[in-house]
PDB file with one MODEL, atoms N, CA, C and O in Angstrom:
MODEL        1
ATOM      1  N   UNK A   1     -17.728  -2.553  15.468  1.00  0.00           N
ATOM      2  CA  UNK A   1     -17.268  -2.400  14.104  1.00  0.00           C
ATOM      3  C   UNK A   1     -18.431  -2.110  13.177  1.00  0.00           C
ATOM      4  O   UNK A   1     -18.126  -1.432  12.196  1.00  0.00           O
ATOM      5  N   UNK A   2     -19.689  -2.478  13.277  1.00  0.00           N
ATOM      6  CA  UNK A   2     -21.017  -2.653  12.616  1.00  0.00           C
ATOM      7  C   UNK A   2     -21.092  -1.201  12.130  1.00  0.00           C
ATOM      8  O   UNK A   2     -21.187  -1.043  10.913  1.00  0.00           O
ATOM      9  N   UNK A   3     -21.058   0.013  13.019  1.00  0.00           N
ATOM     10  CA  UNK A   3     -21.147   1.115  13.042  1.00  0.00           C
ATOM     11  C   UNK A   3     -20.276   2.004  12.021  1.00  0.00           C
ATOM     12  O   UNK A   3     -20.657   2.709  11.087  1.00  0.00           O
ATOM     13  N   UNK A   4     -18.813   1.704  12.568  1.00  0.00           N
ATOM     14  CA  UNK A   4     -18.221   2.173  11.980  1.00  0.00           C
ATOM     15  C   UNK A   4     -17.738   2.268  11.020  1.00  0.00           C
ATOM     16  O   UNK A   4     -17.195   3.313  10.660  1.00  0.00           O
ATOM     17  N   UNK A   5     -17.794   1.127  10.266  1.00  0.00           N
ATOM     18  CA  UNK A   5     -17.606   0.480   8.961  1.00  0.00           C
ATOM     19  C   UNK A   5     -18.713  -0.011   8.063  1.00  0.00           C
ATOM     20  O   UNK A   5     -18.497  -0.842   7.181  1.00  0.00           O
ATOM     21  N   UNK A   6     -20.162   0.627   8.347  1.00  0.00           N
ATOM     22  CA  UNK A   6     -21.134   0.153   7.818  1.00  0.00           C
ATOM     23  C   UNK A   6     -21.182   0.016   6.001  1.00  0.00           C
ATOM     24  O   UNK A   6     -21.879  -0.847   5.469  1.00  0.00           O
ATOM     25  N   UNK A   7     -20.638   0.648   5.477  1.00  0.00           N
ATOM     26  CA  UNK A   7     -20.083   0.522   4.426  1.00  0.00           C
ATOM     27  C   UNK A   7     -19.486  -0.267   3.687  1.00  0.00           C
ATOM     28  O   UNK A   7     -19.826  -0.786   2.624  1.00  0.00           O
ATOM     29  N   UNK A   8     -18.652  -0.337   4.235  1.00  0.00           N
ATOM     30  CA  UNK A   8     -17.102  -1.441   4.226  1.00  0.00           C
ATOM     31  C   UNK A   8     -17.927  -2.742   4.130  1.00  0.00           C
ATOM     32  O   UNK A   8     -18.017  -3.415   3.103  1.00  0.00           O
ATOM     33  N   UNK A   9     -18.629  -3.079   5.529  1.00  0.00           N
ATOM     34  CA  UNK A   9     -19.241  -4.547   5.722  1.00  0.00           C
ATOM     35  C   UNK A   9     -20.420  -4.969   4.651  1.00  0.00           C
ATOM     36  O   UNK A   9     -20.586  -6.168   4.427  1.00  0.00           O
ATOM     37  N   UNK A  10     -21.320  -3.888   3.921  1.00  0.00           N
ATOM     38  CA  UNK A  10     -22.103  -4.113   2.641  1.00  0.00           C
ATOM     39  C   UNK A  10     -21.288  -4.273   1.740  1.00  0.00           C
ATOM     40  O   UNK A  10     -21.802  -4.937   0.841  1.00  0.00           O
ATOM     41  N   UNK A  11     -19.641  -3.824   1.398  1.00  0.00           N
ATOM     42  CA  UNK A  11     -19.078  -3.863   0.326  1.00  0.00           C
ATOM     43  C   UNK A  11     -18.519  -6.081   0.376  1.00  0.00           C
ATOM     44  O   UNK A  11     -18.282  -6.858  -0.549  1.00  0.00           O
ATOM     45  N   UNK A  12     -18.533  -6.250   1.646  1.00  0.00           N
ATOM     46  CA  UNK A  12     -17.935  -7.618   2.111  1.00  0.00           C
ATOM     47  C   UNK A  12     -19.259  -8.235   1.953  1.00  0.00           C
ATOM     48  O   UNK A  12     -19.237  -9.095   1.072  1.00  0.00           O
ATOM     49  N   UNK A  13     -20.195  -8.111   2.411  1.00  0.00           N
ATOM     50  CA  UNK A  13     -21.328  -8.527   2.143  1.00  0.00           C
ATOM     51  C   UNK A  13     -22.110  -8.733   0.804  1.00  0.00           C
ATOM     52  O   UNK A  13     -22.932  -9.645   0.717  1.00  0.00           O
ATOM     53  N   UNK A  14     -21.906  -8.050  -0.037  1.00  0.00           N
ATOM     54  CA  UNK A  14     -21.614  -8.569  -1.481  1.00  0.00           C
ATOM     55  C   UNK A  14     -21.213  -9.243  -2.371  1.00  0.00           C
ATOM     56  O   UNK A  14     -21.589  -9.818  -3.392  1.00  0.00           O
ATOM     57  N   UNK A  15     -19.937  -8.969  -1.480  1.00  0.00           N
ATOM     58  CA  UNK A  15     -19.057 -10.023  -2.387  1.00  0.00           C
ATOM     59  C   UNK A  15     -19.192 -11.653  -2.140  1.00  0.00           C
ATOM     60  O   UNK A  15     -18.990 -12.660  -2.820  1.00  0.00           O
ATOM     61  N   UNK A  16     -19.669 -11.349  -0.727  1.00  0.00           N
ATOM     62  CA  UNK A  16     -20.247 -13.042  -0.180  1.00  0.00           C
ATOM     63  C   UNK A  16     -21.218 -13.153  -1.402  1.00  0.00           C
ATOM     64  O   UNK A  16     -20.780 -13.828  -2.334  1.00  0.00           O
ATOM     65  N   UNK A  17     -22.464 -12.603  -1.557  1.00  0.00           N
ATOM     66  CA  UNK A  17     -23.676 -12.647  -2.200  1.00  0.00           C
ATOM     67  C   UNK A  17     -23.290 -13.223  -3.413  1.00  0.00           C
ATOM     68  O   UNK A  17     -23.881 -14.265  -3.694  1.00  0.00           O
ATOM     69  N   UNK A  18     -22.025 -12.612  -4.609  1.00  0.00           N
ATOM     70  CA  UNK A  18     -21.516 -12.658  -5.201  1.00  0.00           C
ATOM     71  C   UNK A  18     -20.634 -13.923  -5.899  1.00  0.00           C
ATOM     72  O   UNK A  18     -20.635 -14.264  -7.082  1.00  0.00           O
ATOM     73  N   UNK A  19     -19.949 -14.448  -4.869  1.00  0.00           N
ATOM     74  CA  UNK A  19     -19.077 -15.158  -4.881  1.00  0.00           C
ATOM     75  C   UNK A  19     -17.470 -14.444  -5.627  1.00  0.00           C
ATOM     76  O   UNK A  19     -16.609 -14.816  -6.424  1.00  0.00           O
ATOM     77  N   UNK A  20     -17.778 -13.180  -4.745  1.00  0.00           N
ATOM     78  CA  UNK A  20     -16.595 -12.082  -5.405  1.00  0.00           C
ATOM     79  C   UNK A  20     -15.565 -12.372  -4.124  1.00  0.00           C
ATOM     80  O   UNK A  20     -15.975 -12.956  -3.121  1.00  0.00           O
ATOM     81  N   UNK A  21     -13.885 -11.805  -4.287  1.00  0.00           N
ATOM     82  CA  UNK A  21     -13.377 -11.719  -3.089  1.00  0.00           C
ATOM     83  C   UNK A  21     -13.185 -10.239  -2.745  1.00  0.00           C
ATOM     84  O   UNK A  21     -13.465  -9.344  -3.543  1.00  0.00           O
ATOM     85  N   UNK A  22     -12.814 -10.075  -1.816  1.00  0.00           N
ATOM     86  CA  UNK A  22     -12.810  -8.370  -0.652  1.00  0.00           C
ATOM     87  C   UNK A  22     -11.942  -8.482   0.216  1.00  0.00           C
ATOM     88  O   UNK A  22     -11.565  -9.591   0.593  1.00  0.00           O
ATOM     89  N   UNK A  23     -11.492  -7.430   0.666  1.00  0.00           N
ATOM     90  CA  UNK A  23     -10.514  -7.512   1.479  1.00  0.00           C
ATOM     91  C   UNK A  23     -11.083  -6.066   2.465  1.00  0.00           C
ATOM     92  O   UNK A  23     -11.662  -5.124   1.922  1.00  0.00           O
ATOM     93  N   UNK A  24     -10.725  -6.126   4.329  1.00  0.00           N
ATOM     94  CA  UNK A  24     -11.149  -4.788   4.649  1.00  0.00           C
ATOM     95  C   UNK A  24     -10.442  -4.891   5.829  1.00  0.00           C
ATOM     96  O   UNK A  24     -10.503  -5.871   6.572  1.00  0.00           O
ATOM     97  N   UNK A  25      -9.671  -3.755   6.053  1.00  0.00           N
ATOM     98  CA  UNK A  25      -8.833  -3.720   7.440  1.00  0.00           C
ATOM     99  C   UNK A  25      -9.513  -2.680   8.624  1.00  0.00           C
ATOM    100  O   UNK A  25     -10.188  -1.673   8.407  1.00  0.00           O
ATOM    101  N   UNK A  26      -9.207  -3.121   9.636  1.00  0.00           N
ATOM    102  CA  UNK A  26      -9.945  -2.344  10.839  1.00  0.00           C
ATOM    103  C   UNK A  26      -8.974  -2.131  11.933  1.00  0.00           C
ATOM    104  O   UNK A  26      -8.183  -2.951  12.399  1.00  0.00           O
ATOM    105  N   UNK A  27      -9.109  -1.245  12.171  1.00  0.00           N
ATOM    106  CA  UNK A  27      -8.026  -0.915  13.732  1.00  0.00           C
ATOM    107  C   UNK A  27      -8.869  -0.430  14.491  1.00  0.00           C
ATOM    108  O   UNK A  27      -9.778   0.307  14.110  1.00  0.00           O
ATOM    109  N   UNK A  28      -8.599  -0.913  16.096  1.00  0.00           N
ATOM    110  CA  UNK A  28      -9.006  -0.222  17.205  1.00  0.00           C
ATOM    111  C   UNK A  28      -7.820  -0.409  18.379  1.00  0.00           C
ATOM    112  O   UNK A  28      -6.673  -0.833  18.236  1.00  0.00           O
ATOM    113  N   UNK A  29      -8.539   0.082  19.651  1.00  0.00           N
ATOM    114  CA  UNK A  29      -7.633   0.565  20.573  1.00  0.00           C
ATOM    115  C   UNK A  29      -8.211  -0.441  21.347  1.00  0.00           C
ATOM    116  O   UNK A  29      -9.329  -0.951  21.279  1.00  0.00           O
ATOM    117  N   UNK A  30      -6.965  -0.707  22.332  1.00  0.00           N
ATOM    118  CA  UNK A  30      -7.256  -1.873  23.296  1.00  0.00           C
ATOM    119  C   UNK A  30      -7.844  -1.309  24.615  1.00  0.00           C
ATOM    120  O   UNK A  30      -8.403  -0.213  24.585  1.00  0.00           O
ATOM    121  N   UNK A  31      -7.782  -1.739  25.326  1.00  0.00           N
ATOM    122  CA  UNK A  31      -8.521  -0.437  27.053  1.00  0.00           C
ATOM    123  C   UNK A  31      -6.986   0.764  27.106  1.00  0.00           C
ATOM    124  O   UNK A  31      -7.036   1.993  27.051  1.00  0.00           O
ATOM    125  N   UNK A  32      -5.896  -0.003  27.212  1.00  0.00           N
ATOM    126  CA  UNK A  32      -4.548   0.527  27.534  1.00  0.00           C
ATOM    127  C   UNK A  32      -4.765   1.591  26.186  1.00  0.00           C
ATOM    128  O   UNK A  32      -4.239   2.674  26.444  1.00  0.00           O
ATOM    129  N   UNK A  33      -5.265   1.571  25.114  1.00  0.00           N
ATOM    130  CA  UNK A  33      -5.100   2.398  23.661  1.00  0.00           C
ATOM    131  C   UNK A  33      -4.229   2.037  22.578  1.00  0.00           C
ATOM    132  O   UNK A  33      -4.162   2.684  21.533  1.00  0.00           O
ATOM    133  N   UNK A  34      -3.440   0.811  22.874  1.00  0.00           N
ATOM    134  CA  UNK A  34      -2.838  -0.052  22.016  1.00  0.00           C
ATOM    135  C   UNK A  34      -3.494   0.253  20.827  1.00  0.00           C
ATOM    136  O   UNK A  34      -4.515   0.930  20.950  1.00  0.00           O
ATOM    137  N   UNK A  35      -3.135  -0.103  19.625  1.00  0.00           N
ATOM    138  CA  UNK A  35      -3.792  -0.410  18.803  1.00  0.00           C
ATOM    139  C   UNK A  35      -3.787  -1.603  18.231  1.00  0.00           C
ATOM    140  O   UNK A  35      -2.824  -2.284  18.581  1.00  0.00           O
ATOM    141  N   UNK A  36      -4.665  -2.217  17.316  1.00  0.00           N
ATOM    142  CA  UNK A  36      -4.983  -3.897  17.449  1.00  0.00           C
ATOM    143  C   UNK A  36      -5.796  -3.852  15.680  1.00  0.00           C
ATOM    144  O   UNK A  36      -6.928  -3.383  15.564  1.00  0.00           O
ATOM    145  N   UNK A  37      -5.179  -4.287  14.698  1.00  0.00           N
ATOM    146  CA  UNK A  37      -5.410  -4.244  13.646  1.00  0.00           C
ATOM    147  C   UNK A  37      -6.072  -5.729  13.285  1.00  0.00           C
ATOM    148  O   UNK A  37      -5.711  -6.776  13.822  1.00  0.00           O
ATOM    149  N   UNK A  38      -7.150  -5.614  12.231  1.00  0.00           N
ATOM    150  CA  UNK A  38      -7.501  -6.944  11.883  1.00  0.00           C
ATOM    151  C   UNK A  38      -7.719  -6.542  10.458  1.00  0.00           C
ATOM    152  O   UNK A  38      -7.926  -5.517   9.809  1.00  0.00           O
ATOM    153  N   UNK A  39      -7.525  -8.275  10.213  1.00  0.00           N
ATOM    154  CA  UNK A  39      -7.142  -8.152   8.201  1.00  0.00           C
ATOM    155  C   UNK A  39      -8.830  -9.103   7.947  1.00  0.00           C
ATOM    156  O   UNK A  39      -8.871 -10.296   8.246  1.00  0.00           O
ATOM    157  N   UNK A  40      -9.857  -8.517   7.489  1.00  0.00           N
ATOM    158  CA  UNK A  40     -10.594  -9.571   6.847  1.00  0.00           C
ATOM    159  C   UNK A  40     -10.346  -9.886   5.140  1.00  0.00           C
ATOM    160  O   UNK A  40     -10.427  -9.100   4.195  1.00  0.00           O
ATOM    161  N   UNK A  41     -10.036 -11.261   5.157  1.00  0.00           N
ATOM    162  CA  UNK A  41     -10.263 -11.517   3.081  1.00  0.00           C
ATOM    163  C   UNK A  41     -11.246 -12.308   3.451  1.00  0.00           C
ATOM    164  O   UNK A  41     -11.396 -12.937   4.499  1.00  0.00           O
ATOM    165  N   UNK A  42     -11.981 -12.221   2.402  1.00  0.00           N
ATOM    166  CA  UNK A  42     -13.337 -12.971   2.243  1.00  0.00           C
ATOM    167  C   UNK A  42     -13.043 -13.591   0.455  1.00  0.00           C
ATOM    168  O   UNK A  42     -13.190 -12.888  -0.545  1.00  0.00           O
ATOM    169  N   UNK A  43     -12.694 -14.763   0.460  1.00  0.00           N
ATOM    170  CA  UNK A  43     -12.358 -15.743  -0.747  1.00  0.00           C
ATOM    171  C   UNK A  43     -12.785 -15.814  -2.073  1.00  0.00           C
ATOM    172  O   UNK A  43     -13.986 -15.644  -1.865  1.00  0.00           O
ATOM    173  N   UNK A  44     -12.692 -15.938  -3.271  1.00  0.00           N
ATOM    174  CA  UNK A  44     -14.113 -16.230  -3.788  1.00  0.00           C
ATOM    175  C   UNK A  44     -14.766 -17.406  -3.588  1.00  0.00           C
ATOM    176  O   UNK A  44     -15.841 -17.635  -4.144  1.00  0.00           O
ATOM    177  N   UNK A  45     -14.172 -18.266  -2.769  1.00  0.00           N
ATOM    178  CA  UNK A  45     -14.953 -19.581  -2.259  1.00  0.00           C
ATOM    179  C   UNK A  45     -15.521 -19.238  -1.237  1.00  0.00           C
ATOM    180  O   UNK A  45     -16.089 -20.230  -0.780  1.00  0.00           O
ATOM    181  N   UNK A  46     -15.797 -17.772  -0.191  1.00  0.00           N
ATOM    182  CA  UNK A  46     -16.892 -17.457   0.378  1.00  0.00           C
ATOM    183  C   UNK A  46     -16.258 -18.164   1.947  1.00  0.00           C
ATOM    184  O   UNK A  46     -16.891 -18.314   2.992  1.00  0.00           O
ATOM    185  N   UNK A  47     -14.971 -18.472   1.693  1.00  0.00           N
ATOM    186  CA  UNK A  47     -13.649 -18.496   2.909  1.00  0.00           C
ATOM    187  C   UNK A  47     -13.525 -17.177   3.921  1.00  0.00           C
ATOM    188  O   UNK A  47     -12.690 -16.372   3.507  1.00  0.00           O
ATOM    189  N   UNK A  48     -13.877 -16.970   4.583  1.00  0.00           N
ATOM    190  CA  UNK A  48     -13.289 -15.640   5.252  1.00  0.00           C
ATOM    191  C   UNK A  48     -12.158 -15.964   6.514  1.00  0.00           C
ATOM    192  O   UNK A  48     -12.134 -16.693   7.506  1.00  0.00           O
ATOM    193  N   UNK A  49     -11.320 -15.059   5.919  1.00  0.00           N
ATOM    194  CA  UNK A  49      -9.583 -15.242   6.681  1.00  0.00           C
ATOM    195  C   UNK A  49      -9.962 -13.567   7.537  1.00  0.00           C
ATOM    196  O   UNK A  49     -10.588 -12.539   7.282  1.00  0.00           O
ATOM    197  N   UNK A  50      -9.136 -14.127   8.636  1.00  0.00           N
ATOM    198  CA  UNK A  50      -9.137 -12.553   9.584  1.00  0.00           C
ATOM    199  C   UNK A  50      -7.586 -13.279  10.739  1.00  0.00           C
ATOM    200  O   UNK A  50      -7.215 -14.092  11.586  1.00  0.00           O
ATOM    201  N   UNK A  51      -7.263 -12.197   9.879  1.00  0.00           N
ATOM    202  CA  UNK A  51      -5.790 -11.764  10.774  1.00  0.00           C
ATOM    203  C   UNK A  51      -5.695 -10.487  11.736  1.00  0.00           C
ATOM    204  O   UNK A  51      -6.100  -9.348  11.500  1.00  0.00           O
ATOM    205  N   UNK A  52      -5.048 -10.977  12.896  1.00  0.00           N
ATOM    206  CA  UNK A  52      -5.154  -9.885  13.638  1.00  0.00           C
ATOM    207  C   UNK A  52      -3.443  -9.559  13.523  1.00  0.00           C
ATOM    208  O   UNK A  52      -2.616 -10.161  12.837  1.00  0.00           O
ATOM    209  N   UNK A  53      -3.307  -8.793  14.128  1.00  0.00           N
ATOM    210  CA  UNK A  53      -1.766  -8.058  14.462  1.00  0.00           C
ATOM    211  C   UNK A  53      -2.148  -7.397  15.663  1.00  0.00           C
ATOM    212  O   UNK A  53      -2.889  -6.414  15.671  1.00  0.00           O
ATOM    213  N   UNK A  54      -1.566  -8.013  16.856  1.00  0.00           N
ATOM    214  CA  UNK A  54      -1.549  -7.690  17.766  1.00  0.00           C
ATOM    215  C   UNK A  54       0.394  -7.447  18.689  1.00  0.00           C
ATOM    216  O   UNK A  54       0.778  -7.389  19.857  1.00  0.00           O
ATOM    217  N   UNK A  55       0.831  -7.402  17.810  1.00  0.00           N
ATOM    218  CA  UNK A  55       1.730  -6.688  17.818  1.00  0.00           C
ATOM    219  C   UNK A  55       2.543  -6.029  18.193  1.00  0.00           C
ATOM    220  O   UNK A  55       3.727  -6.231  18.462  1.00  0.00           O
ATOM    221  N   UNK A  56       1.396  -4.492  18.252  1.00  0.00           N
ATOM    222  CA  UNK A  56       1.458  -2.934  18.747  1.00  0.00           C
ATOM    223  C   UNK A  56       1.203  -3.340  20.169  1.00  0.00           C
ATOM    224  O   UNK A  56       1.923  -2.698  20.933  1.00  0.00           O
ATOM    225  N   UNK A  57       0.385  -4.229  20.799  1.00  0.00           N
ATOM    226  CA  UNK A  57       0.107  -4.389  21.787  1.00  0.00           C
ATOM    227  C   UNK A  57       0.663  -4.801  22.723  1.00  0.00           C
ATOM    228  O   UNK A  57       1.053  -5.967  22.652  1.00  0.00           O
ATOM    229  N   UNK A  58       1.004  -3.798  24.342  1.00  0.00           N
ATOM    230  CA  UNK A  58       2.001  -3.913  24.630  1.00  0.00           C
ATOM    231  C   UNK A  58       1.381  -5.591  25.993  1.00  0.00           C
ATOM    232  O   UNK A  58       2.167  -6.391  26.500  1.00  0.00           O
ATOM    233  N   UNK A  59      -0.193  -5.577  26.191  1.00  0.00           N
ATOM    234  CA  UNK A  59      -0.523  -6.443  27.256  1.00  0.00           C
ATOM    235  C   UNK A  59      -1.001  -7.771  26.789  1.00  0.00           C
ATOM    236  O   UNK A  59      -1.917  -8.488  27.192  1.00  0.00           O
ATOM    237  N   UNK A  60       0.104  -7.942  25.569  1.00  0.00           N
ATOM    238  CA  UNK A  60      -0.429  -9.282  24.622  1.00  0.00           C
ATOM    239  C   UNK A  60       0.622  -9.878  24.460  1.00  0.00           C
ATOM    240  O   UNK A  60       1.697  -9.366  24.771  1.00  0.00           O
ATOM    241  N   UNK A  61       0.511 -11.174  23.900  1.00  0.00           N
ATOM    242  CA  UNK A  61       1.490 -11.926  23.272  1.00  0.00           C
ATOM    243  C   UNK A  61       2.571 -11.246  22.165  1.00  0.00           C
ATOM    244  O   UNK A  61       3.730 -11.649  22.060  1.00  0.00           O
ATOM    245  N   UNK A  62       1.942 -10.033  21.273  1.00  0.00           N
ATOM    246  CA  UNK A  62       2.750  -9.192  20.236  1.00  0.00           C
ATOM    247  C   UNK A  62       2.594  -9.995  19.126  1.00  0.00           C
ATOM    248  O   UNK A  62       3.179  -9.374  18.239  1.00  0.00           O
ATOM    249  N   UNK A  63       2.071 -11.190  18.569  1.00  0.00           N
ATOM    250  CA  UNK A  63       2.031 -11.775  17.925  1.00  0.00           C
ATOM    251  C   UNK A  63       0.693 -11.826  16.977  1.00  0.00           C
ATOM    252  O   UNK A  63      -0.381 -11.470  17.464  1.00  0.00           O
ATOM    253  N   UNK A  64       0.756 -12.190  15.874  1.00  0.00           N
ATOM    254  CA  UNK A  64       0.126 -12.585  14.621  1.00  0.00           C
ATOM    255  C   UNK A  64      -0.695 -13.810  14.597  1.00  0.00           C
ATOM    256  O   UNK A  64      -0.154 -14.915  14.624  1.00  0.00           O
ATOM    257  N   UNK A  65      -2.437 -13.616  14.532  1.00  0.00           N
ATOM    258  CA  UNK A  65      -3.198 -14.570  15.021  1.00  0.00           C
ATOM    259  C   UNK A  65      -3.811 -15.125  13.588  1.00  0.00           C
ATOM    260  O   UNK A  65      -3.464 -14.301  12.743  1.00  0.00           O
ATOM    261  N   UNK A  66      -4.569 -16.165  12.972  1.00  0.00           N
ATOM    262  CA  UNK A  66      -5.062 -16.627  12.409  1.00  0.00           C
ATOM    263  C   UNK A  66      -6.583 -17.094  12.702  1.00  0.00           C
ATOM    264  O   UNK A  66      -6.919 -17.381  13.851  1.00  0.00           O
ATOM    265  N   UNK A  67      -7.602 -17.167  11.483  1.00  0.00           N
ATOM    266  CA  UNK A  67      -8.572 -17.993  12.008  1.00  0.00           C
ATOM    267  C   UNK A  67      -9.484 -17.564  10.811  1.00  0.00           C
ATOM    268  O   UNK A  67      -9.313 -16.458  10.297  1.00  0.00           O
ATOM    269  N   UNK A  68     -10.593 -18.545  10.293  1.00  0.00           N
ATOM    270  CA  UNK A  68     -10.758 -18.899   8.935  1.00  0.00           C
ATOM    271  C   UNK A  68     -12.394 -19.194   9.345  1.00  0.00           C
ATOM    272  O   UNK A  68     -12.879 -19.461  10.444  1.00  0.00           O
ATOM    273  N   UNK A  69     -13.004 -19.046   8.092  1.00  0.00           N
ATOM    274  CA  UNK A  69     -14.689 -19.521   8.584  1.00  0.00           C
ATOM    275  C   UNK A  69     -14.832 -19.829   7.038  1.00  0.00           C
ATOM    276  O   UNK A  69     -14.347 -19.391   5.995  1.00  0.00           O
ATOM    277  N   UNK A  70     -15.659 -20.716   7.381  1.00  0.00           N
ATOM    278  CA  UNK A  70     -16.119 -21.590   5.881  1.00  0.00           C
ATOM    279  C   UNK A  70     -17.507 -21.182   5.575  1.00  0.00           C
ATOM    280  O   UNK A  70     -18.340 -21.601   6.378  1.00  0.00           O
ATOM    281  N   UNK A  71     -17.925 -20.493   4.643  1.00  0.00           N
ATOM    282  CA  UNK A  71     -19.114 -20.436   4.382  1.00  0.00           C
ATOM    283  C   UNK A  71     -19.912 -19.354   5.221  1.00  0.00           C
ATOM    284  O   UNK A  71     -21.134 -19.460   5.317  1.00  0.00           O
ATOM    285  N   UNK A  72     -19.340 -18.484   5.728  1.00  0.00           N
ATOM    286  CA  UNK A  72     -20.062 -17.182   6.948  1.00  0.00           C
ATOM    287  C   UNK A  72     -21.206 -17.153   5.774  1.00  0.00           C
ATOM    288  O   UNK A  72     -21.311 -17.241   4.551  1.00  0.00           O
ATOM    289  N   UNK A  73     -22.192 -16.923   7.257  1.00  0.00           N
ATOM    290  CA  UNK A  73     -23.863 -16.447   5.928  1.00  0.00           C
ATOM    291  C   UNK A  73     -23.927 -15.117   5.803  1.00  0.00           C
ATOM    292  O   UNK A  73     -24.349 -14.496   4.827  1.00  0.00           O
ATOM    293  N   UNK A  74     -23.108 -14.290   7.734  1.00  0.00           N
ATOM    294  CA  UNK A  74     -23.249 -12.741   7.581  1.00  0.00           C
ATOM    295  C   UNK A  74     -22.122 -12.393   8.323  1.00  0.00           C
ATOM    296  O   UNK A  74     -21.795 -12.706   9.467  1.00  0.00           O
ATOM    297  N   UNK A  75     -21.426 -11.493   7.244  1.00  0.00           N
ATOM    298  CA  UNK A  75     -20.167 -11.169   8.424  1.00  0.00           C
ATOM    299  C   UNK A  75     -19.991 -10.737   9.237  1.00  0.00           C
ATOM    300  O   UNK A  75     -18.822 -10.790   9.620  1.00  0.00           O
ATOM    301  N   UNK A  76     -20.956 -10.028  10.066  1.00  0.00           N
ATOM    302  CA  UNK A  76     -20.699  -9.308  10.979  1.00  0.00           C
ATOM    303  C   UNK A  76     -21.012 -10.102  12.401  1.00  0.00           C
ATOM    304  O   UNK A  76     -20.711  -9.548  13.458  1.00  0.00           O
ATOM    305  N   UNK A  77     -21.561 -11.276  12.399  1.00  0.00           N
ATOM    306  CA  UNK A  77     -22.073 -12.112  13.393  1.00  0.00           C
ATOM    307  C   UNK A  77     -20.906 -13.494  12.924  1.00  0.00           C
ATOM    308  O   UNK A  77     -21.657 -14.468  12.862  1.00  0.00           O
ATOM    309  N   UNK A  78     -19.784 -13.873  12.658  1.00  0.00           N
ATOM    310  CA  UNK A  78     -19.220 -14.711  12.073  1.00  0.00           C
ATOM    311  C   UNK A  78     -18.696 -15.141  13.199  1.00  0.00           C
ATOM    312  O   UNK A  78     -18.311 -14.446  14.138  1.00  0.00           O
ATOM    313  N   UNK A  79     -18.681 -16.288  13.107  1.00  0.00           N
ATOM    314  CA  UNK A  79     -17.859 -17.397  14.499  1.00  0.00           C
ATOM    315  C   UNK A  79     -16.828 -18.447  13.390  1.00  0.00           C
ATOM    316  O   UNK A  79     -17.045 -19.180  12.425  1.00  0.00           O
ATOM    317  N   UNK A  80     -15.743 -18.050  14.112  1.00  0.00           N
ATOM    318  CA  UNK A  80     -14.634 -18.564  13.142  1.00  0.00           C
ATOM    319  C   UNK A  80     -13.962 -19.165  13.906  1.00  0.00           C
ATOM    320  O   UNK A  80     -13.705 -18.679  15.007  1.00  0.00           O
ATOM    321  N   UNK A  81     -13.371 -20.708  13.424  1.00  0.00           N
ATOM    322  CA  UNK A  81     -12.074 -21.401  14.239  1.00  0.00           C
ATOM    323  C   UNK A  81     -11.079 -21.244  13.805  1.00  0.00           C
ATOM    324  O   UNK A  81     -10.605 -21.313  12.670  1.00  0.00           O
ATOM    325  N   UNK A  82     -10.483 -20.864  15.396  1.00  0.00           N
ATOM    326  CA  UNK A  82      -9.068 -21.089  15.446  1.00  0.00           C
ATOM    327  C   UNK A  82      -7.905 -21.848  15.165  1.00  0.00           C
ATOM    328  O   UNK A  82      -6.801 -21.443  15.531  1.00  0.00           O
TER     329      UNK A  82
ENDMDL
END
């Protein structure tokens, strides 16, 4: 994602800096080519929410995942519980 969205992730990365909120969606393909969408909000309490939709995906559960990080220092390295 680092790559492809290098943009996107300085615009999220700001808003951390900030104490602004952001929002940035990403899709990719699974091995099969599924596609597999994820929702990042980043709070103005510096909360970052990431929803997936896995859904589309036909070698998955199809279901809607959750998971939250308190305080990420950098988003792109973020370890978040489930």
């Amino acid at each position: 994602m680092q790559k492809q969205a290098a943009r996107e992730i300085v615009c999220l990365q700001r808003a951390l800096e900030n104490g602004e909120s952001a929002e940035l969606k990403v899709t990719y393909p699974t091995v099969e080519g599924d596609p597999i969408r994820e929702y990042y909000r980043l709070t103005p309490q510096g909360r970052l929410e990431v929803y997936t939709d896995s859904t589309d995906d036909h070698y998955s559960d199809q279901k809607w995942s959750f998971a939250e990080c308190y305080t990420p220092e950098w988003l792109a390295e973020v370890s978040c519980d489930l």
